[in-house]
C-alpha positions in Angstrom: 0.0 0.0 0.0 2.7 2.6 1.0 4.5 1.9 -2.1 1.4 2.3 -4.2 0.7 5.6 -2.6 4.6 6.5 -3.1 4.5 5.9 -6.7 1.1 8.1 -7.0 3.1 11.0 -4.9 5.8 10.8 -7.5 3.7 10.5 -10.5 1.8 13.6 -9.4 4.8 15.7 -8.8 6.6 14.8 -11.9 2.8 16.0 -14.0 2.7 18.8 -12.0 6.5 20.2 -12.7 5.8 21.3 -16.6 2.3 22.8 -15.6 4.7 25.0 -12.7 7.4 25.8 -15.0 4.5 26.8 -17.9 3.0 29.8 -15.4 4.8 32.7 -16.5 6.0 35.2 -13.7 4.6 38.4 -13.6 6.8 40.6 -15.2 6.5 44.8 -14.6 5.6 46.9 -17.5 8.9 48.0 -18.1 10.3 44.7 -18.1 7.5 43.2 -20.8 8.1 46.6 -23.5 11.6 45.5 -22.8 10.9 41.8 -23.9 8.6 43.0 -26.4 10.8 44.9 -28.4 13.6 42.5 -28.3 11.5 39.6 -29.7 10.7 42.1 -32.7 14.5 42.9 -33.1 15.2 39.0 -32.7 12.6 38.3 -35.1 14.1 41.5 -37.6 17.5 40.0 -37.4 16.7 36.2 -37.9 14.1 37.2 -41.0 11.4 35.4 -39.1 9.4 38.9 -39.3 9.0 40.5 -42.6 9.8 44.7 -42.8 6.1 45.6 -43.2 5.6 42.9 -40.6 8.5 44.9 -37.9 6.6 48.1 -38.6 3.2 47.3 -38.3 4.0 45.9 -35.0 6.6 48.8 -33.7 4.0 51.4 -34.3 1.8 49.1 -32.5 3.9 49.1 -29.6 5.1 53.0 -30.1 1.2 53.3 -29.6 1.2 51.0 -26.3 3.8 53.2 -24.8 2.2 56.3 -25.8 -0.9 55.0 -24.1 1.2 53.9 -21.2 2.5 57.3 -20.7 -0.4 59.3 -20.6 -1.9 56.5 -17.7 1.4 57.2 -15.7 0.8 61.3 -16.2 -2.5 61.1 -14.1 -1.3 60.0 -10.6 0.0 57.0 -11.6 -1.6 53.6 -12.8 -5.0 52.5 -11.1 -5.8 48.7 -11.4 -8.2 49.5 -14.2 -5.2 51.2 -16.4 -2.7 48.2 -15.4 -5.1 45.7 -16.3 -6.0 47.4 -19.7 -2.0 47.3 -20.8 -1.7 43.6 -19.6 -4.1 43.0 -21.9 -2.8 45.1 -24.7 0.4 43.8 -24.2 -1.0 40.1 -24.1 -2.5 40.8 -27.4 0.3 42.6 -28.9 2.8 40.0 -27.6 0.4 37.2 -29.5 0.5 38.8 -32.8 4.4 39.4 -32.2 4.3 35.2 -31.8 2.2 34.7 -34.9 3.8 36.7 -36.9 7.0 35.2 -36.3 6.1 31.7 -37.5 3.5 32.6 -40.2 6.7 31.7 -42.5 6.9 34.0 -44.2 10.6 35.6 -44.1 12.4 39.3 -45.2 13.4 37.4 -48.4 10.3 36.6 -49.9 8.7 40.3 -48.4 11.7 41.6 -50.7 10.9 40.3 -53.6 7.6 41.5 -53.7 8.4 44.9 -53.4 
């Protein structure tokens, strides 16, 4: 019996480890702009992201920060105005990830233009 119950203590902590690892920490605003605009560099340099691809989603984050700063102008950010840039960011940082595996790549973006 105990060894039954050992092997179902084990079995659950190795299932649970990837689900543990998979929970991303909260990062600061500063520190996901940061992340943000080094996956569009990454993504630039590599050819994974196309140049009206890079553009599209720099003005997208240029707007984001914009937004950001008027927030921080009026006594800081409430919970309302942090929660509303996690979820712009979120949504931002998705189309960052789709665009760089939609395969397309800078080469074939320059031979169209």
């Amino acid at each position: 019996m105990k060894r039954t119950l050992l092997a179902l203590a084990a079995l659950a902590a190795v299932a649970a480890a990837p689900l543990a690892a998979q929970a991303a920490p909260w990062q600061t605003i500063n520190q996901r702009q940061a992340n943000l605009e080094h996956r569009i560099d990454q993504g630039v340099r590599n050819g994974s992201l196309t140049r009206s691809e890079a553009l599209r989603l720099r003005g997208e984050f240029r707007s984001l920060s914009r937004l950001e700063a008027s927030y921080r102008r009026s006594n800081g950010l409430s919970m309302r105005e942090r929660a509303d840039l996690d979820a712009r960011f979120d949504r931002l940082s998705r189309q960052v990830r789709i665009e760089r595996h939609d395969r397309q790549d800078y080469r074939h973006d320059r031979r169209r233009s």
